[in-house]
C-alpha positions as CSV (number, residue, x, y, z in Angstrom):
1,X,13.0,15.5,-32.2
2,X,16.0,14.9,-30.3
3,X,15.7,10.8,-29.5
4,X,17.6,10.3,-26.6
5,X,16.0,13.5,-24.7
6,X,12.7,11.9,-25.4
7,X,13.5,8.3,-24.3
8,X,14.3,9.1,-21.1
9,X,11.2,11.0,-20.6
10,X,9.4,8.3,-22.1
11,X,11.2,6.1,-19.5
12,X,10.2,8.6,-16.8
13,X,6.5,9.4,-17.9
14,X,6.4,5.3,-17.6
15,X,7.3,4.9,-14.1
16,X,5.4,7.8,-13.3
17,X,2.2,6.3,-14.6
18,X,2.8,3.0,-13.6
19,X,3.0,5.1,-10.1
20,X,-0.3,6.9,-10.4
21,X,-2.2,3.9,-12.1
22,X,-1.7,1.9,-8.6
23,X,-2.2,4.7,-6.2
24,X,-5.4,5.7,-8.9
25,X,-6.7,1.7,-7.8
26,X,-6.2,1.9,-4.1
27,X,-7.5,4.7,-3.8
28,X,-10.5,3.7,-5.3
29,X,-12.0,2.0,-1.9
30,X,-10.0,4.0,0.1
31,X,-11.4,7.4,-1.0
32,X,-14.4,6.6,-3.4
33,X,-12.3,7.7,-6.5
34,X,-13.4,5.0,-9.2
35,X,-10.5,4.5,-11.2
36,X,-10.4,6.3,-14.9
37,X,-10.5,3.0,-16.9
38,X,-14.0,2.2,-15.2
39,X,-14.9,6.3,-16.0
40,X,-14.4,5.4,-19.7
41,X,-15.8,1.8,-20.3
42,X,-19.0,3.1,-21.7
43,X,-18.1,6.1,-23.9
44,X,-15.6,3.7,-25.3
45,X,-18.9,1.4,-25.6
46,X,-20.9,4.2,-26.8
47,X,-18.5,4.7,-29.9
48,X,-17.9,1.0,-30.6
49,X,-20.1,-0.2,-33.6
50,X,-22.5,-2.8,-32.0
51,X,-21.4,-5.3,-34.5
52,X,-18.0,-5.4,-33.6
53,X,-19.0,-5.1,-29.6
54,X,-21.3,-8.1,-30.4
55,X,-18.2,-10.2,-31.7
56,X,-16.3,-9.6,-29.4
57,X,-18.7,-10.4,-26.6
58,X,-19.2,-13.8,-28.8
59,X,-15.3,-14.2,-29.0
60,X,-14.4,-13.4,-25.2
61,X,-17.3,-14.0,-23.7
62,X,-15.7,-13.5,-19.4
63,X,-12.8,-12.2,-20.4
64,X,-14.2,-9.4,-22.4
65,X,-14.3,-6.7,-19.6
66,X,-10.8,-7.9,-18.4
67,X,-9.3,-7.7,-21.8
68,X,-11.0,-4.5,-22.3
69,X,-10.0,-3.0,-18.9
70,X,-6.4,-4.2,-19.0
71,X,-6.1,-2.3,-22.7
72,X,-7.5,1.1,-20.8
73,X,-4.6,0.5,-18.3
74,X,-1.8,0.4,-20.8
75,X,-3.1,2.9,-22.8
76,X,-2.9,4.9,-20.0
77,X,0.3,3.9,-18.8
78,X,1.2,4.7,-22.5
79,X,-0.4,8.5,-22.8
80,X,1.7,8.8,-19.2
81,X,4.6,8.2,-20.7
82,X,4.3,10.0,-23.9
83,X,3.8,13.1,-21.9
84,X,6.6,12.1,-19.9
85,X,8.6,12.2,-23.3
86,X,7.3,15.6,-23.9
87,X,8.6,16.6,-20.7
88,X,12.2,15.3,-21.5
89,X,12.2,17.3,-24.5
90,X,11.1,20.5,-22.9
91,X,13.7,19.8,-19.7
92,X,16.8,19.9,-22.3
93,X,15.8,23.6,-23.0
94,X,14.7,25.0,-19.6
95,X,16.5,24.2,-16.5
96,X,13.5,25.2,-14.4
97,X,12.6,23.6,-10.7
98,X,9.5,21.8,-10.9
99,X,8.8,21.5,-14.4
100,X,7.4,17.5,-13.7
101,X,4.7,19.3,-11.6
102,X,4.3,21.2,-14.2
103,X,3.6,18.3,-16.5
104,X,1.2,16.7,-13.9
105,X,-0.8,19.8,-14.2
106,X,-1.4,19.4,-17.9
107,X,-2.5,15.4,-17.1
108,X,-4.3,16.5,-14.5
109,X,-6.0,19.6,-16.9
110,X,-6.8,16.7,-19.5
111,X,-8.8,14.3,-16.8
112,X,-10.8,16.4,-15.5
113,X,-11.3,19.1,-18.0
114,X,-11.6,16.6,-21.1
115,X,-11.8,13.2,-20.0
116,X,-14.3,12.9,-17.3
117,X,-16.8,15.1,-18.4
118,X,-16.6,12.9,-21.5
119,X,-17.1,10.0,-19.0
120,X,-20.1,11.5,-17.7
121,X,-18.4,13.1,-14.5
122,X,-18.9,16.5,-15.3
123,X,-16.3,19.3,-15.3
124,X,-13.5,18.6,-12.8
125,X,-14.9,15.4,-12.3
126,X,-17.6,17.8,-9.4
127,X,-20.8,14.8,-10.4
128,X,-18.6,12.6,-7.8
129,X,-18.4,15.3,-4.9
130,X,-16.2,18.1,-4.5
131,X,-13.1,15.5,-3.3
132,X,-13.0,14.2,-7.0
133,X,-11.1,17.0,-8.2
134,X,-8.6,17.3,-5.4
135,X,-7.6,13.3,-5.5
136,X,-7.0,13.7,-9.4
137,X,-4.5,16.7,-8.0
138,X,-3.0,14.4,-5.6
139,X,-2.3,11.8,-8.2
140,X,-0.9,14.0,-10.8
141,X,1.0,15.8,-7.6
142,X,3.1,12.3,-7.3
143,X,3.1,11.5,-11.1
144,X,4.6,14.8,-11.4
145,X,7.2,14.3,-8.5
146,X,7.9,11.1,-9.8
147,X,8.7,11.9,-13.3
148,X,11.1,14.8,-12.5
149,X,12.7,12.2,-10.1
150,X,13.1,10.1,-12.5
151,X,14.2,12.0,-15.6
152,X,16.4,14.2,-13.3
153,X,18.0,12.1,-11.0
154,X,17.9,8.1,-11.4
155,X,18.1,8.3,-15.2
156,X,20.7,11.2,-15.4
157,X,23.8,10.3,-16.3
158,X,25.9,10.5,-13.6
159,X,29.6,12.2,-14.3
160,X,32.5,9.4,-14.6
161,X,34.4,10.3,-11.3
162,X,30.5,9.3,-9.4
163,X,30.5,6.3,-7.6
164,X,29.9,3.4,-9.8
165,X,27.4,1.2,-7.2
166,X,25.5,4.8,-6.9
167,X,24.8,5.1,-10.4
168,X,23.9,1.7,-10.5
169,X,21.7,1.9,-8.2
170,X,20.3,5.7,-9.4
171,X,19.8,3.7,-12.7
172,X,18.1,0.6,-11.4
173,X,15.7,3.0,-9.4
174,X,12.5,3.3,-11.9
175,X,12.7,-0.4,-12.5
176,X,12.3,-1.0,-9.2
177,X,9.8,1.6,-8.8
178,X,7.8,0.7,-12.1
179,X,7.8,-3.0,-11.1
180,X,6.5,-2.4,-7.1
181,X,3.7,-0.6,-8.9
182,X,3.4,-3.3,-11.1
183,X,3.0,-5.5,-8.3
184,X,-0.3,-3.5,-6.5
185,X,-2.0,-3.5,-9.7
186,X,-1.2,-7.3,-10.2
187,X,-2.7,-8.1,-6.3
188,X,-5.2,-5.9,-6.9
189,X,-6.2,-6.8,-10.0
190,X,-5.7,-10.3,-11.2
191,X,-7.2,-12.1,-8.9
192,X,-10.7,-10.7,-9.7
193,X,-9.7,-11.1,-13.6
194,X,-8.8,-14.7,-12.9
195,X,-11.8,-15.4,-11.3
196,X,-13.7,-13.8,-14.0
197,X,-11.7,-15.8,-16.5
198,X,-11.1,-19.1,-15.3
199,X,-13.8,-19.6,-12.3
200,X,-16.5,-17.7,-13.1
201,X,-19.7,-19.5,-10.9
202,X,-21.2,-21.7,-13.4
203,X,-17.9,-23.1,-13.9
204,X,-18.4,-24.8,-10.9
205,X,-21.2,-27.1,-12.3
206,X,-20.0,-30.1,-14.3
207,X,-22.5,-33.1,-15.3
208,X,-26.0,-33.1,-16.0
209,X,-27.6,-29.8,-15.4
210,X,-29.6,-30.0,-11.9
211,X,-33.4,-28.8,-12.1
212,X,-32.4,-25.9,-9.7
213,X,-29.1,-24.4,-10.0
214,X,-27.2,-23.3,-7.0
215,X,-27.4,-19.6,-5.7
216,X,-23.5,-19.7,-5.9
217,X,-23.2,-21.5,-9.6
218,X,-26.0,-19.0,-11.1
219,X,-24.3,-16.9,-13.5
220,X,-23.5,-13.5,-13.8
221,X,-23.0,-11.0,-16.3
222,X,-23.6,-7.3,-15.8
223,X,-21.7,-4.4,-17.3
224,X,-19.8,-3.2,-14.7
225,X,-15.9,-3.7,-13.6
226,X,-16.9,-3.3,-10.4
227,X,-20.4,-4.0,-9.4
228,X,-22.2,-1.5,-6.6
229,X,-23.1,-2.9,-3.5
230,X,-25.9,-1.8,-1.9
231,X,-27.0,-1.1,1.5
232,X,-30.4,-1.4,2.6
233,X,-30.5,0.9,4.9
234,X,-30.3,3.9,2.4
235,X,-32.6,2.5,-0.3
236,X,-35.6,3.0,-1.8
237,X,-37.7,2.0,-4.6
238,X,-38.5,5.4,-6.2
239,X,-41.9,4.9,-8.5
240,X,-43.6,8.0,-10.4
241,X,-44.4,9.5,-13.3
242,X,-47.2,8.7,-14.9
243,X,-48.8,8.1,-11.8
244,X,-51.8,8.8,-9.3
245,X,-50.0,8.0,-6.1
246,X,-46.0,8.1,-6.8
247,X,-44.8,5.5,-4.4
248,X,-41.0,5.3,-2.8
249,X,-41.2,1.8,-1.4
250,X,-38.3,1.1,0.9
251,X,-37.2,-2.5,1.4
252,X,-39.5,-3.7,4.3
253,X,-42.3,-2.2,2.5
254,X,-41.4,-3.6,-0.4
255,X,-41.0,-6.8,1.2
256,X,-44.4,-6.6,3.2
257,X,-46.3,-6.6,-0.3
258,X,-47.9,-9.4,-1.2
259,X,-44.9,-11.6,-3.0
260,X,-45.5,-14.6,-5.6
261,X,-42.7,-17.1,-5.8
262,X,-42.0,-18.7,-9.4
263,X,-39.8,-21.0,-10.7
264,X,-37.6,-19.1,-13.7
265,X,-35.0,-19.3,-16.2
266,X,-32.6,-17.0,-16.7
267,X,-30.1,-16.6,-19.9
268,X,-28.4,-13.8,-21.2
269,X,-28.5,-12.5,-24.6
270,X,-24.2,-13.0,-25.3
271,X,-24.5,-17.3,-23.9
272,X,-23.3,-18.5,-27.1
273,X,-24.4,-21.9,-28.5
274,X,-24.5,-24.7,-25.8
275,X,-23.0,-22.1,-23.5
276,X,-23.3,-21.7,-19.9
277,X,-24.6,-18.7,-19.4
278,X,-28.3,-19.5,-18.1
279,X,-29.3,-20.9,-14.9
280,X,-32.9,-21.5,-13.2
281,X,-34.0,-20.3,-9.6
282,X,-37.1,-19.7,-7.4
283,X,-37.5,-15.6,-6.9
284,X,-39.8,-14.3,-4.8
285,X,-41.4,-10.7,-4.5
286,X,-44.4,-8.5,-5.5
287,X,-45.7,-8.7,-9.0
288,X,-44.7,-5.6,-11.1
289,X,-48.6,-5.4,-12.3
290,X,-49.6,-5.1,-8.8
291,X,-47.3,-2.7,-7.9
292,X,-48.4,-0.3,-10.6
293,X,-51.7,-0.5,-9.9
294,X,-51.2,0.4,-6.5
295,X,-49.6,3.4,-7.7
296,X,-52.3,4.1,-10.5
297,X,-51.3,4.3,-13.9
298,X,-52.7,7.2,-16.0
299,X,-54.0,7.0,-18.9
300,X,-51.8,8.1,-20.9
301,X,-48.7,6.3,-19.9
302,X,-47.3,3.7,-22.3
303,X,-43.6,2.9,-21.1
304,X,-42.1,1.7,-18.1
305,X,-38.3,3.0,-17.9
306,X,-36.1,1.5,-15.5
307,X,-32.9,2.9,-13.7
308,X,-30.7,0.8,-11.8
309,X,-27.5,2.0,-9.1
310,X,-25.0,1.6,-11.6
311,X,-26.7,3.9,-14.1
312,X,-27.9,0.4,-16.2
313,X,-31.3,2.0,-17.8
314,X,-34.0,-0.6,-19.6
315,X,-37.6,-0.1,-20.4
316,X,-40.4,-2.1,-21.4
317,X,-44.1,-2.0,-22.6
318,X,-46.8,-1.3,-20.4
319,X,-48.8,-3.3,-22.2
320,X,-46.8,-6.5,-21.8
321,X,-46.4,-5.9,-18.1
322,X,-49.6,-5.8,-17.8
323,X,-50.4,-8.6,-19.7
324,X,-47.6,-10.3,-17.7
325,X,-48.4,-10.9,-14.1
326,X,-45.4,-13.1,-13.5
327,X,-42.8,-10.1,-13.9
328,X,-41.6,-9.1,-10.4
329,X,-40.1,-6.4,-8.6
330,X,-38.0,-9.9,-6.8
331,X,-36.1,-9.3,-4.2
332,X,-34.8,-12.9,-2.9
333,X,-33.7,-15.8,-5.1
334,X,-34.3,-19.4,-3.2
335,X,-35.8,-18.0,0.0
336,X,-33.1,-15.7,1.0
337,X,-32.2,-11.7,0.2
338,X,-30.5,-11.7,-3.4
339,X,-27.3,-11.6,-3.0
340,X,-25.5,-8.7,-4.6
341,X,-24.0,-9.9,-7.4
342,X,-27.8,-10.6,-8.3
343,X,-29.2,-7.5,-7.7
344,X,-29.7,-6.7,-4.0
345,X,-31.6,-5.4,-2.8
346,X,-34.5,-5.3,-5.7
347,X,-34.1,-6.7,-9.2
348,X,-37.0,-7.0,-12.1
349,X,-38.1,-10.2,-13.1
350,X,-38.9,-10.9,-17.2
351,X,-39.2,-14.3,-17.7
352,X,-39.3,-15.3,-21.5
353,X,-37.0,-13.0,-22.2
354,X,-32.9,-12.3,-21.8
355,X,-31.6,-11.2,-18.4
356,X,-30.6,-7.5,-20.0
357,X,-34.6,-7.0,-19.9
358,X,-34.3,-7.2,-16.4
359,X,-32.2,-4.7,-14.7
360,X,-30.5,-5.0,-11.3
361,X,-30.1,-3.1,-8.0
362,X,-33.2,-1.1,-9.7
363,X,-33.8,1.9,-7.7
364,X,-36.4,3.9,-9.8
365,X,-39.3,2.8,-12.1
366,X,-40.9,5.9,-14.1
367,X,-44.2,5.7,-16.1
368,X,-44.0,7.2,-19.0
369,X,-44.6,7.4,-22.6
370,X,-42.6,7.1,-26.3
371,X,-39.8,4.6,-26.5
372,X,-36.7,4.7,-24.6
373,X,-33.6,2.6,-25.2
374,X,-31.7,0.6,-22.8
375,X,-28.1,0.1,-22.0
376,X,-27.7,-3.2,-24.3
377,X,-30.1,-1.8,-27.1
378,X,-27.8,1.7,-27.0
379,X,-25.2,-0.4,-27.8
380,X,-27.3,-2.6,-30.8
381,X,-29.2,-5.2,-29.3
382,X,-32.7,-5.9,-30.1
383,X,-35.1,-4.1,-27.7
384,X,-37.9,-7.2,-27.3
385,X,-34.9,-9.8,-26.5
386,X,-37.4,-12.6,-26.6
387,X,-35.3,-15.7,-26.2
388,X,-35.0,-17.6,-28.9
389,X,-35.2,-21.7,-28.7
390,X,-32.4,-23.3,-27.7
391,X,-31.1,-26.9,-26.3
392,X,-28.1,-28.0,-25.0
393,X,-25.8,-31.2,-24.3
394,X,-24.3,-31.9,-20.8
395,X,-23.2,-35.4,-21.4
396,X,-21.2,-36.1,-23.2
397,X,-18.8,-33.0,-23.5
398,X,-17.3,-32.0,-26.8
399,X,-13.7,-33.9,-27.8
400,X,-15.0,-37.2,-25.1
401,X,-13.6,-40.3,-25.7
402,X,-16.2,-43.1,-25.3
403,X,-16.4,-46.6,-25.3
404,X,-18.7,-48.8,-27.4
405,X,-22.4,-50.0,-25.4
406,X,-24.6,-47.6,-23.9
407,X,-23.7,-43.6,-23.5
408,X,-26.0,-41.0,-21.5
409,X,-26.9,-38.3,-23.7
410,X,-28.2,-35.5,-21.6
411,X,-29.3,-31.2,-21.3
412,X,-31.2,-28.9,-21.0
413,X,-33.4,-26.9,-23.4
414,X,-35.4,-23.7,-22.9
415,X,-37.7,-21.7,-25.1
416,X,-39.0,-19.1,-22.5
417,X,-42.8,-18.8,-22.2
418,X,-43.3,-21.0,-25.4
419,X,-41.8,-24.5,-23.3
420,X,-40.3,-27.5,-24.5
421,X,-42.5,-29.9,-26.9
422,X,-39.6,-32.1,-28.1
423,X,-35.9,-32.7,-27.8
424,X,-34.0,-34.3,-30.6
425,X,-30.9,-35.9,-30.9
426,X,-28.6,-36.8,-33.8
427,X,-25.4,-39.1,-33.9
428,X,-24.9,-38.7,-37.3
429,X,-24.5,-35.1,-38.1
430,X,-27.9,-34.1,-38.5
431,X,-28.8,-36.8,-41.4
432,X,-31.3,-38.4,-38.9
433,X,-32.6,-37.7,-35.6
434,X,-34.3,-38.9,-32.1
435,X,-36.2,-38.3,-29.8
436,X,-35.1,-37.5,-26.5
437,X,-37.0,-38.6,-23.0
438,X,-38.2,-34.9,-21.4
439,X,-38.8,-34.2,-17.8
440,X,-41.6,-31.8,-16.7
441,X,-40.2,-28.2,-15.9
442,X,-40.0,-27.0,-12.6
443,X,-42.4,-24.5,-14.3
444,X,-43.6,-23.2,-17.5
445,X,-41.2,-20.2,-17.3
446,X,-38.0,-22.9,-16.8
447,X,-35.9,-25.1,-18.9
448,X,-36.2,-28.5,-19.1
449,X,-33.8,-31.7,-18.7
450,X,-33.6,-34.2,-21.0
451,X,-31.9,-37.3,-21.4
452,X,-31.2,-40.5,-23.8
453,X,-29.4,-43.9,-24.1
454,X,-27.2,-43.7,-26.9
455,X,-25.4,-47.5,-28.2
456,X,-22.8,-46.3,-30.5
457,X,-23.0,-49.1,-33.6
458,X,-18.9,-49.6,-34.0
459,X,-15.7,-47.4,-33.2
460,X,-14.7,-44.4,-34.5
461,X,-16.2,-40.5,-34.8
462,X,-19.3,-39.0,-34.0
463,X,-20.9,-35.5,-34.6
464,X,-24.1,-35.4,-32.1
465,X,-26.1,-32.9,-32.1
466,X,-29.1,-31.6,-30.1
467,X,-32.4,-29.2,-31.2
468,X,-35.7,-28.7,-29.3
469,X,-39.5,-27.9,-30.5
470,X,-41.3,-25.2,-29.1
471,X,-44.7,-26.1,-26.6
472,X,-46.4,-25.5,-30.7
473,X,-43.8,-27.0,-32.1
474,X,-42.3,-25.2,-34.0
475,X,-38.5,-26.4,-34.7
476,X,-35.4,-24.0,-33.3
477,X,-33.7,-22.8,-36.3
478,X,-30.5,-24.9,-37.2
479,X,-29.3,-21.7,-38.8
480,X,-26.0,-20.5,-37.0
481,X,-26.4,-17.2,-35.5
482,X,-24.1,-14.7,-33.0
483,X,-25.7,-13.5,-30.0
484,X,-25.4,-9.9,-31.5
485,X,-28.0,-8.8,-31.7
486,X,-30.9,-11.1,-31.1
487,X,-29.3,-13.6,-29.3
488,X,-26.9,-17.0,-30.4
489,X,-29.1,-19.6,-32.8
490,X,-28.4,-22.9,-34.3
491,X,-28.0,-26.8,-33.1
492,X,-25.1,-27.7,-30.3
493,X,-22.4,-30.0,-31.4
494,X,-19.8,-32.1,-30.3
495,X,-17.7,-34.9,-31.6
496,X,-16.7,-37.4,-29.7
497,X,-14.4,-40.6,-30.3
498,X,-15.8,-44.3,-29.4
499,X,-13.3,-47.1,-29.3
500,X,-13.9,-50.6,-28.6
501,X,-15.0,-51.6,-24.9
């Protein structure tokens, strides 16, 4: 391989893809193209051993789809370039017009006759409309154009008699060009990945948990870069199947059912010990149970399978649903529409279980029998997703420095259906413990808040610790655990320091 040839192609095939990858992002809301790293998230997923998805969940918690969507971006930018370097190579034998466009054909062949078929897009890309095709042309069109500008032109060397500003100038070109795109991925991008990061909405809580959180500090997780947003106007609630009278419900006559309001706790499977990831609100809507047997279920059905607008799939028993009048078909969350982030305009309610049981922006129920994986338990997790028993401390926070007289010790615990018996606290490290004061849930499908009055005896370093009994009391296992793929066990700790008042 001839090394110089290559490096500037690999230059070239750089800028050129740095090119494309912007124009690839605006287009996105500009022309419905969804960008190729969101096309390739979940066969990436799908060939990812659940373990090593479920650490690093654990390990990056928010920052796992911006990690994992900035690596798609480089490695793009990088298989750009490498082509580009294959295109250097080839230039210094053929002096041909137009050999970058030729190069953008052979990307362009590779998207849409390899990669988004892969991805679920069919051939050419054609399961997103007949446009998809033709806006993959157009970006490999000015990859193509770019690299041959690039290789040919800015990065040529320019004879010795050529003006020297001009060649600086020629030379400085891709930089410039690389870095502008650069620039529209950065305003496009970061801002969304800081948020994600830094600010996601239970970040904005601090102190002892309130009974009800916030509609804008509930958290969210779903597995989307970008989630859909829905409008009303074009939905429907699709039911059938295994049923007598299939039903497609749109969203006033989903909303003109009869609707029970409840009180519920929500966590997801991947909130890691004493993590924030769980929030309580009041939904409101039509009880799945009464909803199917409007529709009448046949006799033979045995599953319920769920399909949601962003292709999220989930399924559970019929027999618990129908031994469970409080899951819902909700569609508002503290008296108002859900917002979208939350599932507008219809979400399922599970209480006593993890969120991933309860798919948003659902669009089709189908009654059914066998078993049927979800999204989450495709990918490992266990398909009953029961939460496990869990408590938390607010106050004090982990690292505090204290001073000596009386401390608030203060959380939350949860143990889904089952309730809160006990809370128990330990300043010691776990060699003795006591117990907390509890305040009646909001419901028996919520968390509790507890509190305590520590008095420190003397200066120096504490390990506290917090567990919780069951509504049979049966003590939460102080066994550490990672979410994957049952959810996160074992006591909350911090250590704080006490000095002398």
């Amino acid at each position: 391989m001839r090394r110089p040839e290559f490096r500037r192609g690999l230059a070239a095939g750089a800028t050129a893809g740095a090119v494309l990858v912007a124009l690839m992002y605006l287009l996105g809301p500009l022309a419905g193209l969804r960008p190729l790293p969101q096309l390739l998230q979940q066969p990436i997923l799908d060939a990812m051993p659940g373990a090593l998805f479920g650490f690093l969940i654990d390990s990056l918690q928010h920052a796992g789809k911006v990690v994992e969507e900035a690596s798609l971006i480089l490695a793009m930018v990088a298989a750009l370039a490498i082509l580009g370097g294959l295109f250097g190579l080839f230039r210094e034998r053929s002096s041909r017009p137009h050999l970058g466009l030729a190069a953008g054909a052979v990307g362009w062949l590779v998207v849409t006759v390899l990669l988004l078929p892969l991805s679920g897009d069919g051939l050419l890309g054609l399961a997103e409309g007949l446009a998809a095709p033709l806006l993959w042309a157009l970006l490999f069109l000015v990859y193509g154009t770019v690299l041959e500008a690039a290789h040919d032109r800015w990065l040529d060397a320019a004879p010795s008699t050529a003006d020297p500003g001009r060649r600086r100038l020629l030379r400085s070109a891709p930089l410039a060009v690389a870095g502008a795109s650069l620039a529209v991925l950065a305003v496009e991008l970061v801002p969304g990945w800081y948020r994600a990061i830094f600010t996601p909405p239970e970040s904005g809580l601090s102190g002892v948990s309130p009974e009800l959180t916030p509609v804008e500090n509930f958290y969210v997780v779903s597995k989307n870069f970008v989630d859909p947003v829905v409008n009303a106007a074009g939905w429907s609630l699709n039911l059938h199947g295994l049923v007598d009278h299939p039903q497609r419900l749109k969203l006033d006559a989903l909303r003109a059912l009869p609707a029970e309001t409840e009180y519920v706790t929500l966590e997801c499977i991947s909130n890691n010990v004493g993590g924030y990831q769980i929030s309580t609100g009041q939904f409101s809507g039509p009880s799945l149970k009464s909803v199917l047997e409007l529709a009448g279920v046949q006799s033979s059905a045995t599953l319920i399978a769920f399909t949601s607008r962003d292709g999220y799939t989930e399924s559970l028993p019929l027999d618990l649903v129908l031994g469970s009048p409080e899951i819902l078909i909700a569609h508002s969350l503290d008296g108002a529409p859900l917002p979208d982030k939350h599932g507008f305009p219809a979400r399922i309610l599970v209480p006593g279980h993890y969120g991933m049981k309860g798919p948003k922006w659902v669009e089709e129920i189908e009654l059914t029998t066998g078993t049927r994986n979800g999204y989450w338990e495709n990918e490992g997790w266990n398909p009953d997703a029961a939460v496990r028993t869990m408590a938390r401390f607010d106050l004090p926070l982990d690292g505090a420095l204290l001073t000596t007289g009386p401390v608030t010790v203060a959380g939350i615990a949860f143990a889904g259906k089952r309730g809160i018996g006990a809370v128990e606290f330990s300043t010691d490290g776990g060699r003795s413990w006591a117990r907390a004061g509890v305040k009646a849930p909001l419901s028996n499908l919520t968390w509790v808040t507890w509190t305590a009055i520590w008095s420190p005896a003397s200066a120096g370093a504490y390990t506290l610790q917090v567990r919780a009994r069951d509504g049979a009391g049966t003590l939460q296992p102080a066994t550490r655990a990672p979410s994957f793929p049952s959810g996160s066990g074992g006591y909350h700790t911090v250590a704080v320091s006490v000095r002398n008042g």
